[in-house]
C-alpha positions as a printed Julia matrix, in Angstrom:
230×3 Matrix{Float64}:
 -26.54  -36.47  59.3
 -28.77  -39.79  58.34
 -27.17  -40.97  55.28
 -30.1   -43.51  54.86
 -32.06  -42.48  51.09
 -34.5   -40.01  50.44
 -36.98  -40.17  47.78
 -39.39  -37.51  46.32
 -42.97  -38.85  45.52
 -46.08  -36.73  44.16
 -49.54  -36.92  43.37
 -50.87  -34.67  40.51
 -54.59  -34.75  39.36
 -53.5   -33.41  36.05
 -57.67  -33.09  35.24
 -56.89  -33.99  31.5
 -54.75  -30.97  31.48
 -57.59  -28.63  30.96
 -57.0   -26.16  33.25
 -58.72  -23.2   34.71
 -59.7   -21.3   31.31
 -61.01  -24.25  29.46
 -58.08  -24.68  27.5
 -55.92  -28.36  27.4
 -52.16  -27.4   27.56
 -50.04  -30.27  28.35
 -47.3   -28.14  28.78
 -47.94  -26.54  31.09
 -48.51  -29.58  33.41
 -44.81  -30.27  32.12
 -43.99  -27.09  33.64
 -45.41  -28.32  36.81
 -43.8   -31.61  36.8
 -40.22  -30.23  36.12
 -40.82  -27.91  39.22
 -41.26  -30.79  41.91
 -38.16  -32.01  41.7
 -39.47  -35.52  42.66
 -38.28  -39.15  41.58
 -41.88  -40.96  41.37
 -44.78  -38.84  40.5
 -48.44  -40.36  40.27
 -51.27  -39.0   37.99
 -54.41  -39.22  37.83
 -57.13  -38.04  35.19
 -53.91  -38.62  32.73
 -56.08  -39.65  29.74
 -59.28  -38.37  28.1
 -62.28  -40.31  28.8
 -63.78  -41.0   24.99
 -62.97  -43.45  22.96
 -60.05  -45.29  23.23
 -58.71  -42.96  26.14
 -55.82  -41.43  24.48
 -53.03  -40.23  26.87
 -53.56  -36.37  27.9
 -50.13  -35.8   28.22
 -48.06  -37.57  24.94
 -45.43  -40.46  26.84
 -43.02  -38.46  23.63
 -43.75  -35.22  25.49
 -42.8   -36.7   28.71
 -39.82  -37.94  27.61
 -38.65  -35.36  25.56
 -39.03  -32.18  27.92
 -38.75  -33.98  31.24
 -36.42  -36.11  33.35
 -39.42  -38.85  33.9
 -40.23  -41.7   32.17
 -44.05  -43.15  32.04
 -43.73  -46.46  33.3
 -45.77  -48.83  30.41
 -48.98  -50.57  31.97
 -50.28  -53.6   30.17
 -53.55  -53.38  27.38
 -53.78  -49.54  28.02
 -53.66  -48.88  24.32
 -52.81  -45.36  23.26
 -52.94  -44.37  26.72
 -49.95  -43.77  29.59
 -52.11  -44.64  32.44
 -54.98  -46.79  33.64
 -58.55  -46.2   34.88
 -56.66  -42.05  34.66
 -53.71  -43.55  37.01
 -50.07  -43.0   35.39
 -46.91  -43.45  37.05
 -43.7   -41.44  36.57
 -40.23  -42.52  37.8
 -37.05  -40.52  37.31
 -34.77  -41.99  33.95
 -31.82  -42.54  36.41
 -34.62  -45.05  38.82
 -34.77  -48.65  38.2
 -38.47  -49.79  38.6
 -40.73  -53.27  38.78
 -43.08  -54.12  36.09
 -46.37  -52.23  37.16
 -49.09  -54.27  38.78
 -52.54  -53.29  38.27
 -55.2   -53.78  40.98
 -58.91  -53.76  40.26
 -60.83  -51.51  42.74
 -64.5   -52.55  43.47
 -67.07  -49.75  43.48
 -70.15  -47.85  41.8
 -68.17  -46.87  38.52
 -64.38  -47.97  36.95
 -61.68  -47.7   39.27
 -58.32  -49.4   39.42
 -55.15  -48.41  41.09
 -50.89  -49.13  40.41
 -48.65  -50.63  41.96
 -44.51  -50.49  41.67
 -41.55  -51.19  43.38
 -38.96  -48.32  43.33
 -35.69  -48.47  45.38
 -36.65  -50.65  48.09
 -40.11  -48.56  47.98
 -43.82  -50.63  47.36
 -45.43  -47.36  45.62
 -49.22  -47.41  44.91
 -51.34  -45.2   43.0
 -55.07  -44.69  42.91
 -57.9   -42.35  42.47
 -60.46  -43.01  44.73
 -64.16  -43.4   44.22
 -66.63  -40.53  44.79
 -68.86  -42.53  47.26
 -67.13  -42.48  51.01
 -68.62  -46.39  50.67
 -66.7   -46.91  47.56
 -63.63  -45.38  49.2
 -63.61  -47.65  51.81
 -64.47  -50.88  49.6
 -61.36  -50.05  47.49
 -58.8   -49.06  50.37
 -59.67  -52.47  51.64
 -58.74  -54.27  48.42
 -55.66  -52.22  48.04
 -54.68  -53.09  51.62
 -55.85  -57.04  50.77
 -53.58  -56.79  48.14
 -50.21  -55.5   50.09
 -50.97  -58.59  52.64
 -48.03  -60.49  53.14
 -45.62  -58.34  51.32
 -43.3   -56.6   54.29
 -41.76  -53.9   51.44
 -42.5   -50.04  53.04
 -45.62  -48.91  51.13
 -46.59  -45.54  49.89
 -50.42  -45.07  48.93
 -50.78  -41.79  47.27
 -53.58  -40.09  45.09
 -56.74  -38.35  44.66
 -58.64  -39.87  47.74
 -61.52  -37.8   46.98
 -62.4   -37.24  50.81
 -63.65  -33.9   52.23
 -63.12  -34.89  55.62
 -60.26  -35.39  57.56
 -60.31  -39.5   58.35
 -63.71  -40.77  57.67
 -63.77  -43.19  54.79
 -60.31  -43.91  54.79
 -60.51  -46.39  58.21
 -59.19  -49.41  56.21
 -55.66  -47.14  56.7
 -55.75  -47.12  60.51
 -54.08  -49.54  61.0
 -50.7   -49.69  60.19
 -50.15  -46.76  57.86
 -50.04  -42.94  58.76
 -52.34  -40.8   56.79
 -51.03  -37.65  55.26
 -52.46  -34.42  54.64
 -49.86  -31.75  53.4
 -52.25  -29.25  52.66
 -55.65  -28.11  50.61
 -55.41  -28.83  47.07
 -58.38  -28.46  45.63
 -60.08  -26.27  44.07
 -56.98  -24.97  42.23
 -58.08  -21.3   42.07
 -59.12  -21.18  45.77
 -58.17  -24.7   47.82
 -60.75  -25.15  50.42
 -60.05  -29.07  50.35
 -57.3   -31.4   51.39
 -58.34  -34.2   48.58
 -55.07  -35.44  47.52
 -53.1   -37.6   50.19
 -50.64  -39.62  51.12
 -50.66  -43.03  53.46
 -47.14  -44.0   54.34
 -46.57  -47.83  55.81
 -44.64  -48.54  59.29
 -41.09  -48.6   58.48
 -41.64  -45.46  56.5
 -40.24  -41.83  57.82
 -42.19  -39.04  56.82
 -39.51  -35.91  56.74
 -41.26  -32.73  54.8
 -44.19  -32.44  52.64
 -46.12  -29.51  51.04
 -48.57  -28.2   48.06
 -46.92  -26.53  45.03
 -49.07  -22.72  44.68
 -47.11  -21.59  41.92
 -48.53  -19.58  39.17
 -48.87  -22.11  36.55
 -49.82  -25.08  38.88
 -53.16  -22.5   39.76
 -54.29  -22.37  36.06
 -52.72  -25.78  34.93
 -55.28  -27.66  36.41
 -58.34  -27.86  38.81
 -55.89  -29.75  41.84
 -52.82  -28.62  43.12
 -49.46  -31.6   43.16
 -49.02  -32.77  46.65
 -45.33  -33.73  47.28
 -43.57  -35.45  50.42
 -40.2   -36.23  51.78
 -40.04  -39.97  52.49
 -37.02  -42.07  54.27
 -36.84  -45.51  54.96
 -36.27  -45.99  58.75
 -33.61  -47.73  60.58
């Protein structure tokens, strides 16, 4: 038996928490989140898009009825995330300060970055233009250069198809798919995915289909397995 760590990451497009009747329950994305069992968890769509972008989920709530904390991101004001991106790390995980990486495209997009347990973790929701998607997995890709630390790129990658758009990847990273996510109340889509560097051991991965995580929001969580190899 390997005794070599394994870590839990997720991706959750939490869509405001407004799910499926038109009604914004942050609790019941807690639900969700306390079902993965994970020890990073990325969001996206984690604040409301008016005024000064307050969070969707309260950081309080987080840390009060979950096992997470929301890792604070620099001038994001009443918010827990960043251009919608949030980042979640288990309260017994040590973490990096969180780097923030501008994305290039048609309309605001920016992605995280953190270091967890010998893990480079980056989150990002990708553009709606394949064009944009590419532009911005480029500049997430110029910005790993040089850094050797297993990487884990993991969001909303907003692609239909099964590789096109997401060729900055191919080469040296292993793309992802655990399943359809989207639409929540019929998935027809594999949006959500996750890019895993060489050096990286991909060991199970699935979509959560539980009752709650079909009205909780308009995505279903993605979660994977991940050990470092050696």
């Amino acid at each position: 038996m390997s005794t070599r760590p394994q870590f839990r990451i997720a991706s959750y497009n939490v869509h405001k928490c407004v799910g499926l009747d038109g009604r914004r329950r942050p609790g019941r994305i807690i639900d969700v989140l306390n079902s993965l069992a994970a020890d990073v968890v990325v969001l996206q769509e984690a604040d409301r898009r008016l005024g000064e972008r307050p969070a969707a989920i309260p950081a309080r709530l987080i840390e009060d009825e979950t096992d997470f904390r929301s890792l604070e991101i620099s001038n994001s004001g009443p918010s827990i995330g960043w251009h919608g991106n949030a980042i979640l790390v288990r309260k017994s995980i040590n973490s990096s300060p969180v780097e923030q990486i501008n994305l290039p495209g048609t309309e605001p997009r920016g992605a995280l970055g953190v270091q967890v347990a010998g893990l480079r973790v980056i989150a990002t929701h990708l553009g709606l233009l394949r064009s944009d998607r590419r532009a911005q997995l480029r500049a997430i890709r110029n910005h790993l250069n040089g850094d050797t630390t297993p990487a884990v790129i993991l969001g909303d990658f907003n692609e239909w198809t099964r590789s096109r758009g997401l060729e900055p990847l191919a080469d040296g990273f292993d793309i992802h798919s655990p399943g359809r996510s989207f639409h929540a109340a019929r998935p027809v889509a594999a949006l959500d995915r996750i890019a895993t560097s060489i050096g990286l051991e991909l060991r199970d991965a699935g979509v959560v289909q539980s009752r709650t995580a079909r009205i909780a929001s308009d995505h279903l969580p993605i979660w994977a397995d991940i050990q470092i190899a050696g």
